[in-house]
N, C-alpha and C positions, 0 to 999 in steps of 0.2 A: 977514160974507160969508166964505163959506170957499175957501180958495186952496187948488187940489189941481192938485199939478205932476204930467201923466202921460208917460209915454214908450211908443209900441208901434212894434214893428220892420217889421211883415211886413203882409199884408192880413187873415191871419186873426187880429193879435194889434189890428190896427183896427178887426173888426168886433168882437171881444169886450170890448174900449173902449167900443164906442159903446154897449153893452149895460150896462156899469157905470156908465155915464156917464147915462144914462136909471132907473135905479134910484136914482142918488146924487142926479138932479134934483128924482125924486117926492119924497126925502126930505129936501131942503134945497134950495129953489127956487133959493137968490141962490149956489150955489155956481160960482166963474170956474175953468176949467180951461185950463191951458198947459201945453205941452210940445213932445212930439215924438208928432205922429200922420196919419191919414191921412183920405183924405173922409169916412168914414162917420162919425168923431169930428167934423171938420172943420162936417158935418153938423146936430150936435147942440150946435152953441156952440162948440168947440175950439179955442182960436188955437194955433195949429201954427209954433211958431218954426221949425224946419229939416224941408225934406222927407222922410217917411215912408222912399222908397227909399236913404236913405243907410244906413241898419240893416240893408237886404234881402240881407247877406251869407252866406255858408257857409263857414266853415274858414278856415285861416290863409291860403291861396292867393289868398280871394276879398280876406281884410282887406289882405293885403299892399300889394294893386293898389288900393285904396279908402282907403289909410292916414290920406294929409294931408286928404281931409275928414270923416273918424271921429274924428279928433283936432281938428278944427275946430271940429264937433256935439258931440262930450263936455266938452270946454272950455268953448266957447261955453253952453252949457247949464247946466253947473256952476258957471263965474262969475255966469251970471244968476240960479240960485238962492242963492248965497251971499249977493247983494245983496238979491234979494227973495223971504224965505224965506216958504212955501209951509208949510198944516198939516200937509200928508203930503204924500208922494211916493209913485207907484206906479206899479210897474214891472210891464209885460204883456208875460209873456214875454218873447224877445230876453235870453238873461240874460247872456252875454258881457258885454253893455253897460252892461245896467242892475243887477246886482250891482257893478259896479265903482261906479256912479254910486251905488248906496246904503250904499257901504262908506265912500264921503266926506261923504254926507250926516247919513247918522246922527249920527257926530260931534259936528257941529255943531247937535245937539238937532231934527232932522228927523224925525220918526217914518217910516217906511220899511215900505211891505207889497207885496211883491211874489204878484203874480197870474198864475200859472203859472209853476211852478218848473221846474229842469232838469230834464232825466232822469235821476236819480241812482240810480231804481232799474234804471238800462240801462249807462249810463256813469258811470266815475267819480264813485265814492259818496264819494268823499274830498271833493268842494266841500261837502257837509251845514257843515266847519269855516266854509267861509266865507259860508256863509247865515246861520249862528248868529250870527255876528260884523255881519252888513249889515243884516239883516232885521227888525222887528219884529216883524211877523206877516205867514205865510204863507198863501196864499190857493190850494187845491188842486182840481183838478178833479174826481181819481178818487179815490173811495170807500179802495184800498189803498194809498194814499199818507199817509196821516192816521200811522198808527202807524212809518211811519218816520222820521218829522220828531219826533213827540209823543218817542219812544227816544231821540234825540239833544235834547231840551228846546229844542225851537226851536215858538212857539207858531205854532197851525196850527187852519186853519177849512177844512172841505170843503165848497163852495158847489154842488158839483155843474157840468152846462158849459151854460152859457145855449143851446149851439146843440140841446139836446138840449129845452127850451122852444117856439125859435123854429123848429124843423123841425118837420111835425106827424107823428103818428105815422103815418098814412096817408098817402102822398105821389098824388098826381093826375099822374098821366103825360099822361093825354090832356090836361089844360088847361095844364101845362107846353110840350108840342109845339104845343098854338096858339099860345100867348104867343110861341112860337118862331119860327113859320109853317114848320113840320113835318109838309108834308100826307104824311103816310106814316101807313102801317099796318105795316110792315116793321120789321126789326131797325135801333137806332139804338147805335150804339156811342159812349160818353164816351172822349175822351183828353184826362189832365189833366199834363202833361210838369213840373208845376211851378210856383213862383210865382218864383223864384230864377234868374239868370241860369246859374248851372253845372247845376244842372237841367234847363233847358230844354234846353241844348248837349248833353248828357250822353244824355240820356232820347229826344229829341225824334227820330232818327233811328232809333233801336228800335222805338219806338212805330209812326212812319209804317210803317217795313218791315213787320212784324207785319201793320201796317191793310193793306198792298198783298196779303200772304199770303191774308187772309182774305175780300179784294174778288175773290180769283179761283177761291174756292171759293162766295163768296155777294156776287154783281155789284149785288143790290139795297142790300148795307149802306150805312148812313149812317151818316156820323162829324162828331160834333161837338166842336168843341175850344174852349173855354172859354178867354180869356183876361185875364188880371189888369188888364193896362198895356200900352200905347202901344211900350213897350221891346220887352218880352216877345211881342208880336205882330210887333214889326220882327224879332227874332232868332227866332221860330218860320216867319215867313213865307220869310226866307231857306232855312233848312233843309228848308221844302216844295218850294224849289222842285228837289232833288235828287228828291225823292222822293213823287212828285205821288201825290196818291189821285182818286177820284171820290165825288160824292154830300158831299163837304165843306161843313162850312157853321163859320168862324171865328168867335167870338161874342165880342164887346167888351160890357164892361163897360157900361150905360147911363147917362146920368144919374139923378144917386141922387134927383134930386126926381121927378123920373119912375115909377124903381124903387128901393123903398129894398130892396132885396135882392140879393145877389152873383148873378150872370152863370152862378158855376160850378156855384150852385143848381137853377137851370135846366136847363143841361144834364146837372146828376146824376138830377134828376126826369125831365125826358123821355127819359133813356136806359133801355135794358135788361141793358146792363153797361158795366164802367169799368175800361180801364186808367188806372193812375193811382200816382203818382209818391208814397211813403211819407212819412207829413205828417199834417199838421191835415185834408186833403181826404181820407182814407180815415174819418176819422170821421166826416165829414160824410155822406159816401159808405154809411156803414155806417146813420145816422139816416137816408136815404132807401131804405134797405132794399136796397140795390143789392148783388149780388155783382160780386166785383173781382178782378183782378189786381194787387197791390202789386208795385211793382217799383222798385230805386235801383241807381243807380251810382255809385261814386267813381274818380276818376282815381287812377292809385298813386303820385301826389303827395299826394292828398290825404289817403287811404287811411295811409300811411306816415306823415302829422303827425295821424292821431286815433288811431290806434296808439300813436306815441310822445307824445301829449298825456293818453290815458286809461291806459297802460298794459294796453289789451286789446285783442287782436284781433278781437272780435267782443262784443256785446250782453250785457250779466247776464242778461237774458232770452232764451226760445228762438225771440224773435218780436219783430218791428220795427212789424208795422203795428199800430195802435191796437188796431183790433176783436180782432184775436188776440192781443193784448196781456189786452184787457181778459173776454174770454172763455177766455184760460190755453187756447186752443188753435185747430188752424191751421183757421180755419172758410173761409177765404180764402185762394189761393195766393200766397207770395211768391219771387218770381224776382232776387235780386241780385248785383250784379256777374256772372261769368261766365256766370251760370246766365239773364241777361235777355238770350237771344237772340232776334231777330224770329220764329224758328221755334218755339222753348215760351211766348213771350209770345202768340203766333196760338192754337197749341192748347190756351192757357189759357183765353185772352178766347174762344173757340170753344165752350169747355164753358158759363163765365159766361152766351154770350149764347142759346146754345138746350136745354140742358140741364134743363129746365122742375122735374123731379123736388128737383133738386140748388138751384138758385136759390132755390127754396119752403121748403128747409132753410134755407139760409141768410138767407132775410127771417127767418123766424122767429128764428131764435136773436139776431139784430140787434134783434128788436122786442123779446126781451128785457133786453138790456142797452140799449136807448132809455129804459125804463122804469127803469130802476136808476138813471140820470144826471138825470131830469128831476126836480130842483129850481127852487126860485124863485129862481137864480143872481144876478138883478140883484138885486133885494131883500137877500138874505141876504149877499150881497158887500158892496154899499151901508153896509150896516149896521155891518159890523165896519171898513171902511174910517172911514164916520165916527166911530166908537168912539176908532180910533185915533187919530186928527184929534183930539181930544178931550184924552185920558187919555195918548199917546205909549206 
């Protein structure tokens, strides 16, 4: 039986888990997986020694405040793999965390594959040294990622991103908004403020504003707001209540034996545009063909320690959000920092949601890079995870 220790941080580094974890099953039935994960792993056989949201940080502001149980879960986790060592270890995304945890593992004769790397070709290309050093084999989503890992001799597999699989290429709006109970024909607006708690705070009052802008030029909008967790919906509902909309409808996550699919799926299909906070949910958002508004904020705390953490003040690239990332250009507006006021976030998401010409651009060019990422992710992941298992 093969013992594969995994760790994932966030909701989308759980469901991209439960995806590996379903490919790694087809092909080794009695495989036990432990670590650090969330329901959807959870889901699929997982024992989950320490809760998912203890990962769910952002920058050193968020770690500072979350210290003594980061250092509880890293500890705690790496005593128990010392004791009961694991054929591989693999880390999904979260790499703050899990590059430290593979830089003590290896070591000690662990084979190490981390699935989804930093962003080194956005931020500080200098951690490539300490991937080289932790990593066995790296496991990469996007196609122009391959050749800068393979330059620096760090072995590397492009698996393509399972959600570009499990999205279909045509998305059903109308049986979305039943699933919903969405009896509208009218504009339905996504707001997706985050999975993160300084996102939610950050974002969450820009956004509402915006939606109030745009309720008083078009009374029949509807807004739907997607939410991750129990937390994330106490700290969003506090913030509505400064800044009430109409036609709202908050969607909680269901039970996954229920629905085995995300919440914020839903509301990206049944919508007609998305603001939505810069993240794994713009590429999501881009495989349901939805045009968007990207938008982020950092406080100039936090702003000032990824500055003096990367040594840059802004991105290697001329673009943050995935889709214009991966189309090398702006096919989608991005608003951040100063620039995400409630007023150019209203006349963005304005264009997004009835701009009919412009949308149908933009599905398009999305349906072609959908088709550039839809590999057989589980499988092909599976595969070289168990390799490594194997051969180290």
């Amino acid at each position: 039986m093969k013992q594969i220790a995994m760790v994932a941080g966030e909701p989308s580094g759980d469901l991209l888990a439960s995806r590996i974890m379903s490919g790694i099953q087809a092909q080794e039935p009695t495989a036990h997986f432990t670590g650090i994960g969330g329901p959807q792993m959870v889901q699929r056989g997982f024992e989950s020694r320490y809760p998912m949201d203890t990962l769910s940080i952002f920058g050193y502001a968020d770690a500072i405040k979350t210290l003594p149980s980061l250092l509880q879960t890293f500890y705690g986790s790496l005593n128990y793999w010392k004791k009961n060592k694991p054929d591989v270890f693999v880390g999904i995304d979260a790499p703050d965390f899990n590059l430290r945890m593979e830089s003590r593992l290896r070591p000690l004769g662990i084979p190490t594959v981390q699935f989804v790397g930093p962003s080194i070709w956005a931020w500080r290309y200098e951690r490539i040294h300490k991937i080289r050093q932790a990593v066995s084999h790296m496991l990469v989503l996007f196609p122009f990622e391959v050749p800068l890992y393979e330059k620096e001799g760090v072995p590397v597999t492009c698996v393509g991103h399972p959600l570009a699989q499990n999205i279909p290429l045509q998305p059903d709006q109308a049986a979305a908004r039943q699933r919903l109970g969405l009896n509208t024909e009218g504009p339905v607006l996504a707001v997706l403020p985050g999975s993160r708690r300084s996102e939610v705070q950050l974002l969450s009052p820009r956004f509402l504003q915006a939606v109030q802008i745009l309720q008083r030029q078009h009374p029949e909008l509807v807004v739907v707001v997607p939410m991750v967790n129990a937390q994330r919906r106490a700290e969003f509902d506090a913030i509505l209540q400064q800044y009430p909309i109409k036609h709202l409808h908050v969607l909680d996550q269901p039970h996954l034996s229920q629905q085995d699919r995300p919440i914020a799926w839903e509301a990206m299909e049944a919508a007609d545009a998305l603001l939505v906070a810069s993240g794994t949910a713009t590429l999501e958002a881009m495989l349901f063909k939805r045009p968007m508004v990207i938008s982020y904020v950092l406080t100039p705390l936090m702003k000032k320690l990824m500055a003096w953490q990367s040594g840059q003040s802004r991105p290697l690239t001329d673009w943050v959000g995935l889709p214009n990332i991966l189309a090398q250009d702006f096919v989608v507006p991005e608003l951040l920092q100063d620039e995400a006021t409630p007023e150019k976030l209203a006349q963005a998401a304005q264009r997004a949601l009835f701009d009919s010409v412009w949308s149908q651009h933009v599905a398009q060019r999305f349906l072609t890079l959908h088709h550039s990422l839809r590999l057989d992710t589980p499988r092909i992941a599976a595969a070289k995870i168990l390799e490594v298992a194997r051969h180290g």
